[in-house]
N, C-alpha and C positions, 0 to 999 in steps of 0.2 A: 779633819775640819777644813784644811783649805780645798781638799776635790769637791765638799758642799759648797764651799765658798764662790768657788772656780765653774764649776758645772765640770771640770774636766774628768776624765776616768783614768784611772790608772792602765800603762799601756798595755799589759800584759792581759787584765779584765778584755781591753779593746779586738787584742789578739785573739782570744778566747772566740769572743763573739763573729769574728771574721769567719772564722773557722766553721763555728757552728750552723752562720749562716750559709756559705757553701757546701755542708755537708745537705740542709736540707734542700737547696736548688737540687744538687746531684740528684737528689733522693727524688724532686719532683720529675724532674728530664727523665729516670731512669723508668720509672714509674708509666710515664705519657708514650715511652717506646713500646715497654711492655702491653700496655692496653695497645698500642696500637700494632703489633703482631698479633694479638689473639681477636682483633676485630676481622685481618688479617684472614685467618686461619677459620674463622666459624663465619666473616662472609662468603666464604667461597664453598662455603655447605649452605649457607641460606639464599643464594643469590640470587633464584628465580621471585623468591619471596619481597625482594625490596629493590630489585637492580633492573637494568636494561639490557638489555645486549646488542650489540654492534657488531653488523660485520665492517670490519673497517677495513680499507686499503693503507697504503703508505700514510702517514700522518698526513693531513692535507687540507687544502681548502674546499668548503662543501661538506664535513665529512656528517654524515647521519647517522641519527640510533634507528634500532629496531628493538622493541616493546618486544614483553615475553609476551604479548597476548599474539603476536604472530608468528607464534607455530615454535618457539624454540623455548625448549625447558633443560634443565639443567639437576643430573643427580650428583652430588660428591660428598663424601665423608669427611669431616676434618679430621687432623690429627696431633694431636693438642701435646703430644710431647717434647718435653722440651730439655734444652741444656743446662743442667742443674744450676752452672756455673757460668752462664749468659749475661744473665745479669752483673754478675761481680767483672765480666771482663768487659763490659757496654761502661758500668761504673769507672775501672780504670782505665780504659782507653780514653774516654772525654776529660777525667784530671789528667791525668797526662798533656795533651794536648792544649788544654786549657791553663797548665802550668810552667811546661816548660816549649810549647812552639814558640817560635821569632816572632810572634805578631798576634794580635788581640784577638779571638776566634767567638764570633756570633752564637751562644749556645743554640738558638733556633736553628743559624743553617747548618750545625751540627746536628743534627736531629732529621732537617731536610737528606743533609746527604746519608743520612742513616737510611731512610728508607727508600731512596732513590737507591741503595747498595744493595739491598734485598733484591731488585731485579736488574741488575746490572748481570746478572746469571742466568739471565731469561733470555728470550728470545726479545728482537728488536721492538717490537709492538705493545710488549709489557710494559708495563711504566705506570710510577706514579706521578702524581701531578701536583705540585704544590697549588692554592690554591689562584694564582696568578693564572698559572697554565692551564688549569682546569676553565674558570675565565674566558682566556682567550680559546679553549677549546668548544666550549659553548657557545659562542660569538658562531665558531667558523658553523658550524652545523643548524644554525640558522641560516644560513645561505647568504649574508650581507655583511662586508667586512671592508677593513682600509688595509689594503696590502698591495704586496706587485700580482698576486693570481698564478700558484706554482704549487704544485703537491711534491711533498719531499719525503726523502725514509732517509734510515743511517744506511748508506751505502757498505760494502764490503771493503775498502777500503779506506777505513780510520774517519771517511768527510760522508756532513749528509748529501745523498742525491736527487737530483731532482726525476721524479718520474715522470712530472708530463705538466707544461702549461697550460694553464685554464686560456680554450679559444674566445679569441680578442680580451685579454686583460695586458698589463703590461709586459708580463712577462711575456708573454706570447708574442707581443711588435717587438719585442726586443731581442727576441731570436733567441730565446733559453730550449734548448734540445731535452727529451727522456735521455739523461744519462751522463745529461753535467753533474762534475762534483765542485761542491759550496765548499774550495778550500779559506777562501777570506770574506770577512762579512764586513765593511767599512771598514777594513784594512788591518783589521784584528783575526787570526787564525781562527780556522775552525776546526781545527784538528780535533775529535774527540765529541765532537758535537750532537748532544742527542737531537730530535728531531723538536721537542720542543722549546729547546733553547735557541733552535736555532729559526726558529718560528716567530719568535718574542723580538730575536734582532732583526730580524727580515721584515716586519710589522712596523707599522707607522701609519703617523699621521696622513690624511690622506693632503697632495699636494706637494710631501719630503720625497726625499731619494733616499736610495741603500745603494752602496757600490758592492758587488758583488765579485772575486774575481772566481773562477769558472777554469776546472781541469777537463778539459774535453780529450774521451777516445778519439786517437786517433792523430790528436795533432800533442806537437811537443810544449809546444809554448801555450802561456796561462790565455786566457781570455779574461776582456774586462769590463763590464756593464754598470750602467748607472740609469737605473730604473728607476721612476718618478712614480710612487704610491698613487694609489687610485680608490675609489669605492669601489670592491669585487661583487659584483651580484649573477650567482651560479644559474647560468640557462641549462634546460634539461633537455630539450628535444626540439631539435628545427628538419624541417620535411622540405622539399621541392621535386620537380619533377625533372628530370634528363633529358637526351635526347633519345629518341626510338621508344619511350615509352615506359622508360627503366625508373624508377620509384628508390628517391634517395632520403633515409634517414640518418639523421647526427641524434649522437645520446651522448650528452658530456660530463653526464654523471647517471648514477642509481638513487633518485633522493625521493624527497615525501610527495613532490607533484610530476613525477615522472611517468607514473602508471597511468593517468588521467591524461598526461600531454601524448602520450605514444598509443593512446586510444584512437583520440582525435586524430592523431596522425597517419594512422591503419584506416580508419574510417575516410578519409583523404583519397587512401591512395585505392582501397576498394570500389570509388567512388568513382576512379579514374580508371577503372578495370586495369589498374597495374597485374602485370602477372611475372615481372624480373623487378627484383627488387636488392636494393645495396644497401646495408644497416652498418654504420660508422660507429665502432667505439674506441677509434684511435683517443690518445690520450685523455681516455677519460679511466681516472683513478678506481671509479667501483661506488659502492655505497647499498645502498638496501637489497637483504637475500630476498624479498619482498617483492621487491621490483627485479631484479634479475630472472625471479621464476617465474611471473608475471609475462614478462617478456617472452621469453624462452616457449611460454605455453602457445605461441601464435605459430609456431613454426614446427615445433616438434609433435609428432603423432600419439595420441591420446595413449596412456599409459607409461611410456618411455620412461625412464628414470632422468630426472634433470640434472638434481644434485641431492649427494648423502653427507648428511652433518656427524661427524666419526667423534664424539665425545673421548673421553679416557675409558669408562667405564663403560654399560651393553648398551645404553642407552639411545643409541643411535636414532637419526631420524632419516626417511627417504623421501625428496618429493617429487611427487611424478606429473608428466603432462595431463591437463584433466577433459581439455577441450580437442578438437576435431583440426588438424593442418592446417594453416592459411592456406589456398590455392595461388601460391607463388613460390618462384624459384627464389632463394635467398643467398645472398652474398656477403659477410659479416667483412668489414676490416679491422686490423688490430696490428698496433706496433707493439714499442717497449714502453708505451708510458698505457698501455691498458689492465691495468689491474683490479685483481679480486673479483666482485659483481661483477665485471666487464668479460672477466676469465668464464664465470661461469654461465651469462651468456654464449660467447663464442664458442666453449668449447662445448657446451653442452649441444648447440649445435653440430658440431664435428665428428661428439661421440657419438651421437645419433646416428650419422648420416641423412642428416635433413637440412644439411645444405654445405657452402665451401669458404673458406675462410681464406681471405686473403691476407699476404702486408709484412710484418717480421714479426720474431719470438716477441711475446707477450710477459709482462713483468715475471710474473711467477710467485701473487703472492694468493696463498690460498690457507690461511689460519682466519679461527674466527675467533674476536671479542668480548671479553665479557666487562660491562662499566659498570662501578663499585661508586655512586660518591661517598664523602666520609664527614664527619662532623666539624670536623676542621676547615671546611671549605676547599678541600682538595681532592681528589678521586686518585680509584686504582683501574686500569685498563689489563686486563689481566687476559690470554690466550687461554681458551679455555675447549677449542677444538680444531679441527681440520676439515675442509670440505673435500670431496670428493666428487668426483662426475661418471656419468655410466661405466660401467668394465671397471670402475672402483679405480679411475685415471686418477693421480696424483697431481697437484694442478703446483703445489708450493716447491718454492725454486726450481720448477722444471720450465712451468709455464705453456701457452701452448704454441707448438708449431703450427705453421700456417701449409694449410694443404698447397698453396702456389706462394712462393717464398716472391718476395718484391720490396726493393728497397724503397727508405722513406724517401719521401719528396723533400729538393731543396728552399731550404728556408733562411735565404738572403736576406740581410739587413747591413744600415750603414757601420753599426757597431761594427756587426763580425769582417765586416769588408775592411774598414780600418784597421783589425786586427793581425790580418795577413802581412806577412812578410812579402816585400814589395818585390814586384818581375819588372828588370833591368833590362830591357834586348839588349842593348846595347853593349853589357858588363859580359855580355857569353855564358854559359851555361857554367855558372859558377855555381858553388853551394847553396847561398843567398836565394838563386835562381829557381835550383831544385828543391828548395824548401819550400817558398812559394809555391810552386809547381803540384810538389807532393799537397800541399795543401787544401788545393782547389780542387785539384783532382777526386779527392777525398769525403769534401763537400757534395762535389757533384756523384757520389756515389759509388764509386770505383773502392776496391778493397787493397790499398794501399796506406802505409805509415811515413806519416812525413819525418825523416830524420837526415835528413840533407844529402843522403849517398843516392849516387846515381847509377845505382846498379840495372844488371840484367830485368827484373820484376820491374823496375821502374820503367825503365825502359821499356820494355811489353806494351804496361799499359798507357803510353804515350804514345804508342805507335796506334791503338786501339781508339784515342782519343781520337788522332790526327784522321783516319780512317771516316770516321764519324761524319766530321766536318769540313769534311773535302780535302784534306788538304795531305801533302805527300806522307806517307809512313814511313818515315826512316827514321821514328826514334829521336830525332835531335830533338834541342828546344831551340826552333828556331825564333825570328821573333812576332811571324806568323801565329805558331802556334801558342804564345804565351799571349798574344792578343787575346786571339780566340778564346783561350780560357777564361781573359776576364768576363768577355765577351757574353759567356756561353753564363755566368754565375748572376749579372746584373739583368740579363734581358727579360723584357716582360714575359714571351716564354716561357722561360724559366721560372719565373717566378708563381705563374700560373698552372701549371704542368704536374698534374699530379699522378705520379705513375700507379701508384695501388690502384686509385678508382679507376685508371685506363685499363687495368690488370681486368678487372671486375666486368666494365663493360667485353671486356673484347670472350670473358668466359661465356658472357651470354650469348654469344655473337654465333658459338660454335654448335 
């Protein structure tokens, strides 16, 4: 009579119910996992049926689909067997967790990093995408975004990397190189960072900053940037003319108006009876197999194989040049921030023998995408082949060599200028000195590590410097020569001075 009275329940009744009601969350969570492996598993057998496919480069800005209606299908069987006792151990792993961790655990982002764990066994490119990052993934592949302008992957060691600034965005005035690693993001580690997390913190408002700090090859100490957000809007294709008659195109990505802009731009330089021509796809990340064969088709001789898409299964596809040579000599450039589409232009060129590639190795990524969305408003990006270039070239982590090796041009700013360890004439050729030293050096191109000893190798190539620029070869750091160095990194020159395109002209020359 008094629990009627009371409203209250007896506590034990209460416990009961506690129980009961947890048993049935477990029950829903365990249930939402389950569907969502077998969506899993039997989308990746229907996926020409409802999906798109992407060739994607590094996660990036810019990044575009390609539709199965251009040219790529997909066969695969699922296989729907499972671990009897999956379920009971998905069950007790989240009570556990949920019962006895130090601290209150989100059942969703239990469930998030549940299937973020399914491809944490994949290759880098695989990933799911909660539906935030899917989001901001769609954003970037319209071409219009609020960021610093930087295409990134997980690099090989533990931080994501950056493969190549988008030309003129922030990142680009800012002096971010292919091949920084993003170990802090506003001052929070990034150790461990997949490419879309680290995407989401590098985004912003446009107008904010991100401080970035930056482990750069080659030097020891951190670098530290403080990039001010911008509106990103990806250009695809700029043309001008050279001097002696030489026909210069930039392509800064593979995207949906690229094929139409590098029409007009062919039509330009035919127009202008170019017959030496320099096609730029330094850092630019890649994007439509569409547009890369597109491309490819102006240069390479009718029939030629461009590129082979290598499935799991026999399914393979080849596409070949279909149209008749440009009548021009062609000259591709390509560093480390040129990947995927960019690879299978350059190299498809190379593998032909229908023209010469200059500049440094090229990223080397050469998998293709398959994109899944899912009812939850998140997708799966799933690898679901390899491309290939004529002779059946391997293009992923190898990349391609450049028929005339040429280092990149330097890319001074006041950031990295302040970043240098400062040159003392005065202090003598102290460590301090030779760090500095090794530093610049290093910038300026020279295959040297700055770690403060002043050994023999150092010494070489100081004397190689001094050489250069008039001045005596004896190896010291005089304080001539530590002038000169700054000398040689801020002048306009310098900063002007691009050795790949001189590379390229002076092939023509011959």
């Amino acid at each position: 009579m008094a629990q009627a009275r009371t409203g209250k329940k007896d506590p034990k009744v209460l416990l009961m119910e506690k129980k009961l009601r947890k048993q049935r969350r477990n029950k829903i969570l365990k249930s939402v996992l389950a569907i969502f492996l077998a969506l899993l598993l039997i989308g990746t057998a229907l996926a020409p049926v409802f999906s798109q496919t992407v060739i994607t480069e590094p996660y990036r800005v810019g990044d575009q689909l390609l539709t199965s209606d251009q040219g790529i299908t997909i066969t695969a069987a699922a296989d729907t067997t499972t671990d009897v006792g999956f379920h009971d151990f998905i069950d007790f792993m989240m009570e556990t967790i949920q019962s006895s961790y130090f601290k209150d655990v989100d059942s969703q982002a239990l469930i998030e990093g549940a299937y973020k764990g399914i491809f944490n066994v994949l290759d880098p490119y695989s990933t799911y995408f909660t539906p935030a990052e899917y989001e901001s993934f769609n954003t970037s592949i319209e071409g219009e975004f609020s960021g610093i302008g930087a295409s990134i992957t997980e690099g090989k060691n533990g931080y994501v990397e950056v493969v190549a600034p988008i030309k003129d965005t922030p990142a680009d005035r800012a002096g971010l190189q292919p091949g920084d690693m993003i170990t802090e993001i506003d001052g929070v580690s990034a150790a461990g960072f997949t490419t879309e997390k680290a995407v989401t913190l590098i985004r912003g408002e446009k107008g904010t900053a991100v401080k970035l700090t930056i482990k750069r090859p080659g030097l020891e100490e951190p670098l530290y940037f403080n990039i001010v957000r911008d509106t990103i809007i990806v250009k695809s294709v700029n043309y001008k003319m050279l001097d002696g008659g030489v026909g210069y195109i930039q392509i800064t990505e593979f995207g949906t108006k690229t094929n139409g802009e590098f029409d007009a731009a062919m039509a330009y330089m035919t127009n202008n009876d170019v017959k030496k021509l320099v096609v730029d796809v330094r850092n630019n990340p890649g994007g439509l197999l569409d547009s890369a064969i597109h491309i490819s088709d102006y240069f390479i001789p009718a029939g030629k194989q461009v590129v082979k898409i290598d499935y799991k299964g026999s399914n393979d596809k080849i596409y070949r040049a279909s149209t008749a040579k440009a009548p021009m000599d062609v000259a591709v450039l390509v560093n480390g921030g040129s990947a995927s589409a960019s690879e299978i232009f350059s190299g498809s060129i190379q593998q032909t023998d229908s023209g010469v590639v200059i500049g440094t190795k090229s990223f080397g990524k050469g998998t293709v995408q398959n994109l899944m969305p899912l009812t939850n408003g998140g997708a799966i990006k799933l690898t679901i082949a390899e491309y290939l270039l004529n002779g059946d070239y391997h293009v992923h982590g190898i990349g391609i060599t450049p028929d005339i090796e040429v280092k990149a041009p330097i890319r001074m700013t006041d950031e990295l200028m302040a970043s240098l360890a400062p040159l003392k004439p005065s202090a003598g050729a102290i460590s301090l000195n030779v760090y500095g030293t090794q530093q610049r050096l290093a910038l300026l191109g020279y295959d040297i590590v700055a770690d403060g000893q002043y050994g023999p190798a150092t010494k070489e190539i100081v004397k190689q410097f001094q050489a250069l620029h008039g001045l005596t070869a004896s190896g010291t750091l005089t304080t001539q020569t530590m002038e000169a160095l700054t000398k040689a990194l801020v002048s306009d020159e310098a900063k002007n001075y691009d050795p790949q395109l001189e590379a390229a002209l002076a092939y023509f020359k011959k």
